[in-house]
Structures are given as C-alpha cells and as structure tokens.
C-alpha positions in Angstrom: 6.3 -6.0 5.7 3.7 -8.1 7.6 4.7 -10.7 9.7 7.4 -13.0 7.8 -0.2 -2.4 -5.2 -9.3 1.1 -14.4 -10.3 0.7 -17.5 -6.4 0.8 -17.9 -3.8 2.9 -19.0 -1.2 5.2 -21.0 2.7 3.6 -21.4 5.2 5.8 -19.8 9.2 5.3 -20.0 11.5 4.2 -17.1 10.5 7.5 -15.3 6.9 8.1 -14.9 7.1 11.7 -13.5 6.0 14.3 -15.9 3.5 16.8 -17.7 1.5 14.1 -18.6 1.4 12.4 -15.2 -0.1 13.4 -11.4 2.4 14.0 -8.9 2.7 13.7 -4.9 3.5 17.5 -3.5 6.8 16.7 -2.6 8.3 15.0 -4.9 12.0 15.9 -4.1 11.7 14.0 -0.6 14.1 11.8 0.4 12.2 8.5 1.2 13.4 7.1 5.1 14.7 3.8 5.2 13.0 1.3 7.1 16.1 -1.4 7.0 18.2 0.2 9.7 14.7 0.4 12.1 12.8 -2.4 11.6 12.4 -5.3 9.2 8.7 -5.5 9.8 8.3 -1.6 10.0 7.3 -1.1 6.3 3.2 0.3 7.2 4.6 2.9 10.1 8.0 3.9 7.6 5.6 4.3 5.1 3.5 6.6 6.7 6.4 8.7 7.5 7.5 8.9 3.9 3.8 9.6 2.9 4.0 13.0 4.6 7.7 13.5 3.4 6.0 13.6 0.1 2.7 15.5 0.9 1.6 19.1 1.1 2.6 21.4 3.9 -0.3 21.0 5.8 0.1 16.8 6.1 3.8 17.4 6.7 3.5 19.5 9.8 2.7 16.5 11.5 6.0 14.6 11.0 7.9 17.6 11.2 6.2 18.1 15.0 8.0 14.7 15.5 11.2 15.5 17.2 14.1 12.9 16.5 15.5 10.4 13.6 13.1 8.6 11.8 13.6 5.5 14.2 12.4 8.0 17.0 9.5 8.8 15.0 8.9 5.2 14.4 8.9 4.4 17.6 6.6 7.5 19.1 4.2 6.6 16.3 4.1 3.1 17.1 4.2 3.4 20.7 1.4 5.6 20.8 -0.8 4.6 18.4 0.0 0.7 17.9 0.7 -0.4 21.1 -2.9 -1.6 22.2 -5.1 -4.4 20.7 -5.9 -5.2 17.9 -9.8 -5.0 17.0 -8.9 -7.0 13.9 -6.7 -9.5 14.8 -7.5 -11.9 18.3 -4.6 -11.3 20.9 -2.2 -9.2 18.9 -1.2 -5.7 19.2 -1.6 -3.6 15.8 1.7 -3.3 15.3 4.4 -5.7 17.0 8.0 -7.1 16.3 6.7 -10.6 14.8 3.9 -9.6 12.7 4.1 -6.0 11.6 0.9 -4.3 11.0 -2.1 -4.9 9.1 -3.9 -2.4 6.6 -6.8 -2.1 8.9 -5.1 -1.6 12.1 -2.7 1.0 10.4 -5.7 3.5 9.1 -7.4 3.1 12.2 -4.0 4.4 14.2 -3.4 6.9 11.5 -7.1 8.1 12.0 -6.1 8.3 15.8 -3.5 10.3 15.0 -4.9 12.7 13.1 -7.9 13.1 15.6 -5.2 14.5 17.7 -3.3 16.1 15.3 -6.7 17.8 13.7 -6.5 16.4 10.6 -9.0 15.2 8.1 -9.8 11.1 8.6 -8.0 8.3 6.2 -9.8 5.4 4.7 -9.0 1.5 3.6 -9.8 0.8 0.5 -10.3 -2.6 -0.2 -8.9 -3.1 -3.7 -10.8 -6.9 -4.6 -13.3 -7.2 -7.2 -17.0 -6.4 -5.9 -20.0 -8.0 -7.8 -20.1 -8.6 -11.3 -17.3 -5.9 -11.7 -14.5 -6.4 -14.4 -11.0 -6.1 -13.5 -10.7 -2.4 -16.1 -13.2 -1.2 -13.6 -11.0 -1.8 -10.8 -7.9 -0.2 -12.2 -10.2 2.8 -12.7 -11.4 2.5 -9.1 -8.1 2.3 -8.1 -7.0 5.4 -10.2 -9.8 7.1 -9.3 -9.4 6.4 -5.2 -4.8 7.5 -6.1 -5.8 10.6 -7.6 -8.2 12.1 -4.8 -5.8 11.5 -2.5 -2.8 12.9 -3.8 -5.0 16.0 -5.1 -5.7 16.6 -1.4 -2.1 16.4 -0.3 -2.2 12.9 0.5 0.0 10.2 -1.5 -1.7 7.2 -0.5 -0.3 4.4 1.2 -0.5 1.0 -0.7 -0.4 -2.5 0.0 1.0 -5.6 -1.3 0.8 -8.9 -1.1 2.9 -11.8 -2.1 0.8 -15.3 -3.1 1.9 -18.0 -3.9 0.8 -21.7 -5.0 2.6 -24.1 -2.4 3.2 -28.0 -3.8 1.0 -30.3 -1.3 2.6 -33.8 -0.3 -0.5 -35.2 -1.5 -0.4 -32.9 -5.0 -1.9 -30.2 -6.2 -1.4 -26.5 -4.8 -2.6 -24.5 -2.1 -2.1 -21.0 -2.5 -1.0 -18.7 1.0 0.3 -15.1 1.3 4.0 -15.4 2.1 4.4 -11.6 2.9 3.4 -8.2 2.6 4.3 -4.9 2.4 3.4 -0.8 2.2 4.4 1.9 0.0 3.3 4.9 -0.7 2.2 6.0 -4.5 4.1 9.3 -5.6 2.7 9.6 -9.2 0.4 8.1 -11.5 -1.0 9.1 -15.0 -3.4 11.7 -15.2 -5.7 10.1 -17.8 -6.1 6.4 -18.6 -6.9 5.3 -21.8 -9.9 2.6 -22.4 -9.5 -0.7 -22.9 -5.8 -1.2 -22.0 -4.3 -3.6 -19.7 -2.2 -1.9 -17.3 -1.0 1.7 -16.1 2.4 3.1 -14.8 3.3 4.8 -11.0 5.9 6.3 -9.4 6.8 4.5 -5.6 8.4 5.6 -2.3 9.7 2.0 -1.0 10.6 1.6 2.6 12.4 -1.3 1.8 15.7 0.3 1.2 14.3 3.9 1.0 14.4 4.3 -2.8 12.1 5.7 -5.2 10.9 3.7 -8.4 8.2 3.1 -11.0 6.2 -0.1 -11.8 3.3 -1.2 -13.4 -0.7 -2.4 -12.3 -1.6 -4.9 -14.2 -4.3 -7.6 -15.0 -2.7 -11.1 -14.5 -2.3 -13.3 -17.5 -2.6 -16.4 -15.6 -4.6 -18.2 -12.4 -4.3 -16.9 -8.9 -5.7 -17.4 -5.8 -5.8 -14.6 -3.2 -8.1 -13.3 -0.5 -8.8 -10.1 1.9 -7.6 -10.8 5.4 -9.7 -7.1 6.3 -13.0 -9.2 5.3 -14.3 -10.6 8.5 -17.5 -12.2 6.3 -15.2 -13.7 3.6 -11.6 -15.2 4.1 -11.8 -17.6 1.4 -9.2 -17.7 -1.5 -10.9 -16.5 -5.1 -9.7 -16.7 -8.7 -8.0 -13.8 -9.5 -10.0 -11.4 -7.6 -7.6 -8.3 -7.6 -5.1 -6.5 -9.8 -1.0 -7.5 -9.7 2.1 -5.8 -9.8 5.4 -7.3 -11.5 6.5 -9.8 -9.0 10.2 -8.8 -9.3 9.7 -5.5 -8.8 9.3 -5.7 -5.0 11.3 -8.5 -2.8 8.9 -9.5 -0.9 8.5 -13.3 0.5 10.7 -14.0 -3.0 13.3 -15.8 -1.0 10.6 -18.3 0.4 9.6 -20.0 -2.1 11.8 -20.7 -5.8 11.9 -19.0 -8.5 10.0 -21.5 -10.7 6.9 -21.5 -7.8 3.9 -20.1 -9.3 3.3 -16.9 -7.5 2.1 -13.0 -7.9 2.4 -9.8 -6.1 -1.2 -8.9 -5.4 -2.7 -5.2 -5.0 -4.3 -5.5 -1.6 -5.3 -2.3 0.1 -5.0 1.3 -0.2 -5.5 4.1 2.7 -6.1 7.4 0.9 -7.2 10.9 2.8 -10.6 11.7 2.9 -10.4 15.1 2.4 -7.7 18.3 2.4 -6.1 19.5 5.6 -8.1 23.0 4.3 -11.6 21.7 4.2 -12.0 20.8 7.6 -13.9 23.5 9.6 -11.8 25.9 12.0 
C-alpha cells in the first residue's frame, strides 16, 4: 500500500484459469506475503511475486537474491529506493510512511534490470485520454496485460481507493484513502464486444493469496485523478475503470461502509519486451 486494477469481456466462474484464458508462466508460485515485512511494502512484494510467477529468464533475478523474502525486500529497496524521489519533493521512492508510488517503482525496477540485463519496464497510465470511451480502455488495458505476460512478465497493477468525504459545510470532496500493487496472473484470451466488464486472476501481497476479480465500468459518479501527471492533478468524473471495492481491503476501514467510494484501476508496469529479444 501507499502511504496510509476494452471493449469488455467473456464471464468466467470463481476460478478464471483455463483453456480459454492467458496465464502468467508460473502459475504454481507461492505468492510472498508482505504482512510479516512491511505494511506499506505491497509495490517491492509485488515485484518479487511478479518474477515468482514469470518465465525463467525474469526469475533468475529473484532467485540471485540470497535470503527470505524480507531480505530480498530489503536489498531491493535499499538499493534501488533509497534515493530521492524525482516524482515526489523531499521523499525517498520508497520509505516506511508512504510506500512507493507507481512511477518511482518502474523507474527502480528499470534500474534494476539495467544491472541485471534485462529488457526495460513501462507505466502505463490507465485514465481515459481524449474522446476515448471507457470499452476502449478495457481493451487498452487487455491489450497492454496480455503483451506482458506473453513476454514472461505478469504485470504489476495498481489500485486506488476513492472515496467522497462529507464536508462540514456539505457536499463531498472526493480523496484517495490508499493504494496498493498486485500483480495480474491471468486474464481472458479474447474479449467479447460491447460487454461491461472482464475476469483476472491476482497474486495479492496483502496476505499472499491468490484470487480472481473483475474490471469494470462504474455504474455510478466518481471522482479520481493521476498523481503520475505532473500537468494535471485535478479530480475528473469517472476517468478510469474500477474493481469491486470489497474485493481488496484497502483504506475500507477509513471511511464507513455506507461512504460513497470505488477501488480505482490506476497504473500498470508491464515489460517491454522478452528477456530473449534483447541483443547478446
């Protein structure tokens, strides 16, 4: 967590792994809990469990880690998060009080794999652009999953908890309360037009458990914004897909249950390209 996830798709049961659906090479990882390291450790954890799950190539690099995951944790972020953030004024990328933001995390896994000779990540900013409908998101979105996981990679994704805070005066404002990374194990392998929503599989830090949930298109008003967008901080009206808010904890437990709120798709760090295609 940080400091306190188109044209849509096919229905899938409970369990979203099959023939039908895209799956992370390694699907019989055990996912590394980030509760006994770190409460705010959810980006770095995540990482860790996205190579758990990703092709041999990727998962040299964890397994030249020596140690427990905490140890690993704590090389990764004492090595690559420990300086200053370009993003944020006066804060490290990652530190005990605010986590670490989706910018700052690909920029130290792009640090890393520099050194590790591995091909470059990017952030996807997952926010409407111009004129574009929210179907054409989720197929973005697809789109940016599946290249990624095809080259070994299960992307890491982030979410966001909003919510729409009572003022004394009236009305609401709404703030993010909290977020948090995971990384995306499985998706569908086609989407079908003109649906609402489409099913994935999930590595969650947050008690290191595996599960399936749901993008979707919300059916009421929001208010979020991109804290990555240096020209444009400003809360817009629904400008990104949601996730069922109960399906991850985060920020639930500051605000009631009868608060209008969402868990908003943020950000997504996908590979570039296959360990294999880079040049010798």
């Amino acid at each position: 967590m940080r400091g306190s996830f188109l044209l849509a798709c096919l229905t899938f049961p409970t369990s979203c792994f099959g023939a039908d659906t895209l799956d992370a090479p390694n699907m019989g990882a055990q996912v590394i809990d980030q509760v006994p390291i770190h409460e705010l450790a959810c980006g770095p954890v995540a990482l860790l469990n996205t190579y758990r799950f990703s092709s041999d190539d990727w998962r040299e690099v964890i397994q030249k880690m020596t140690g427990s995951p905490q140890e690993k944790f704590h090389h990764f972020t004492k090595t690559y998060c420990s300086r200053f953030s370009r993003n944020a004024y006066m804060k490290r990328r990652w530190d005990d009080k605010n986590g670490i933001r989706p910018d700052d995390l690909a920029e130290a896994i792009n640090e890393l794999h520099k050194k590790a000779h591995l091909p470059k990540v990017s952030l996807k900013r997952l926010f409407l652009k111009n004129k574009q409908s929210h179907q054409e998101l989720m197929v973005e979105l697809h789109t940016h999953i599946e290249r990624s996981i095809r080259h070994g990679f299960p992307p890491l994704l982030s979410v966001s908890r909003f919510a729409g805070i009572r003022s004394p005066r009236g009305g609401h404002r709404w703030t993010e309360l909290s977020s948090h990374f995971i990384t995306i194990t499985s998706i569908p392998k086609v989407l079908e037009q003109n649906l609402q929503d489409f099913s994935f599989g999930y590595a969650d830090p947050w008690g290191g458990k595996k599960g399936t949930s749901r993008f979707n298109i919300s059916e009421f008003t929001f208010f979020a914004n991109d804290i990555t967008n240096r020209k444009d901080k400003q809360l817009h009206k629904n400008p990104t897909l949601v996730v069922p808010r109960n399906d991850f904890g985060i920020g639930a437990g500051l605000v009631g249950t009868n608060t209008a709120q969402v868990v908003a798709v943020t950000h997504l760090i996908v590979a570039d390209s296959a360990p294999t295609a880079l040049d010798p």
